[in-house]
Every structure is written in structure tokens, then in C-alpha cells.
C-alpha positions, 0 to 999 in steps of 0.5 A: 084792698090794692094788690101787690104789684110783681117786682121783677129784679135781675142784674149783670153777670158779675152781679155787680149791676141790680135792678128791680122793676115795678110796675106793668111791663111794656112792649116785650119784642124781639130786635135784630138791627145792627146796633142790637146786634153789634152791641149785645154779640148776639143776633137778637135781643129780647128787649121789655119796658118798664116804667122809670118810676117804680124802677130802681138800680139797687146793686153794690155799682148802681147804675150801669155805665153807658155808651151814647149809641146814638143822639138819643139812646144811652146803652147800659153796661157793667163797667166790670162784667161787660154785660149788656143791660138796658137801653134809655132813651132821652125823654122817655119815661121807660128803661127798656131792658134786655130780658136776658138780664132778668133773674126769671126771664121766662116770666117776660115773654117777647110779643109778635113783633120782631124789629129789623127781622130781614137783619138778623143772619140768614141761619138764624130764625128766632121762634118765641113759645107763647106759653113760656112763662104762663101757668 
């Protein structure tokens, strides 16, 4: 008997935006590039990646708008909240997704690696409790 696979869903903050994610998460890590930066308002972001197959937008404004940040990264917005959602690169078989979005963002917890760190501002230190999630 196959066990279930665990069904991550979450979505922007006027709920307009869903999605559900199954499959193995991937690559959970912490960013602090500029882009990162300038696009989320934030000094980090918490990024996972989940396999597009398995992977669904299911809210009421399907899939997110998007902004091409760079030749081939595509950022995902609600167009109605403004939330920050995802990042989809071209050719690649993952969306990768701020943790943030996730309905129980506890459960994805970001590894070691911590992207463009020296970028992130001076007074910021981000520090990652390893237990969250896990019981």
C-alpha cells in the first residue's frame, strides 16, 4: 500500500491567489539579493521548491500575475493584494515559492544556505530554529 503524499496549500492575502503543492519539497533557503529584496519588501525571503507536476493553482484568480524580473525568472503576484508568491524560472521543472505564502509555513523549515547573505542590511541577522516544524 503507497502512502499518501502531504498536500501543502497556501495562497496570498486576499485569498484571491491558491495553490496546492504535492510532492517532495526541495531546496528550502533563505535569499537576501537585492531583487529578493526589492520584490518582496523585506530583507529575506524564505524560498521551497516543489515539483510543477503535482502542483496546482486552485484559488478563484488562478494563476498569479507575473513580472519578468529577469531573462528567465517570472515573479508571481496577486494582481489584487499585491502579495508576493512564487518565482518560475524558464525550463525548469519546480515553482519555487516564498514559505511565507503557505497556510502552515512552520512545516517548511529553511536549510543552511542562506543566498547573497553579506546583501542582507547590517541590523538584520536572520536565525533559523532547526526544530520548528518537527515533532
Amino acid at each position: 500500500m503507497a502512502s499518501k503524499q502531504k498536500t501543502f496549500s497556501g495562497g496570498c492575502l486576499c485569498r484571491h491567489i491558491r495553490f496546492e503543492a504535492s510532492g517532495k519539497p526541495s531546496f528550502p533557503h533563505l535569499c537576501s539579493c537585492r531583487m529578493c529584496q526589492t520584490w518582496s519588501g523585506a530583507p529575506t525571503v524564505a524560498w521551497v521548491e516543489f515539483p510543477l507536476e503535482g502542483f496546482a493553482w486552485t484559488g478563484p484568480g488562478g494563476e498569479p500575475s507575473t513580472f519578468q524580473s529577469s531573462e528567465k525568472t517570472q515573479r508571481g503576484f496577486c494582481a489584487k493584494c499585491g502579495s508576493s508568491i512564487c518565482a518560475l524560472d524558464d525550463g525548469y521543472d519546480k515553482v519555487s515559492l516564498t514559505i511565507a505564502v503557505f497556510d502552515e509555513p512552520s512545516l517548511l523549515v529553511p536549510g543552511k544556505q542562506h543566498g547573497y547573505k553579506a546583501a542582507a542590511p547590517s541590523w538584520w541577522k536572520a536565525e533559523i530554529n532547526r526544530t520548528a516544524g518537527k515533532s
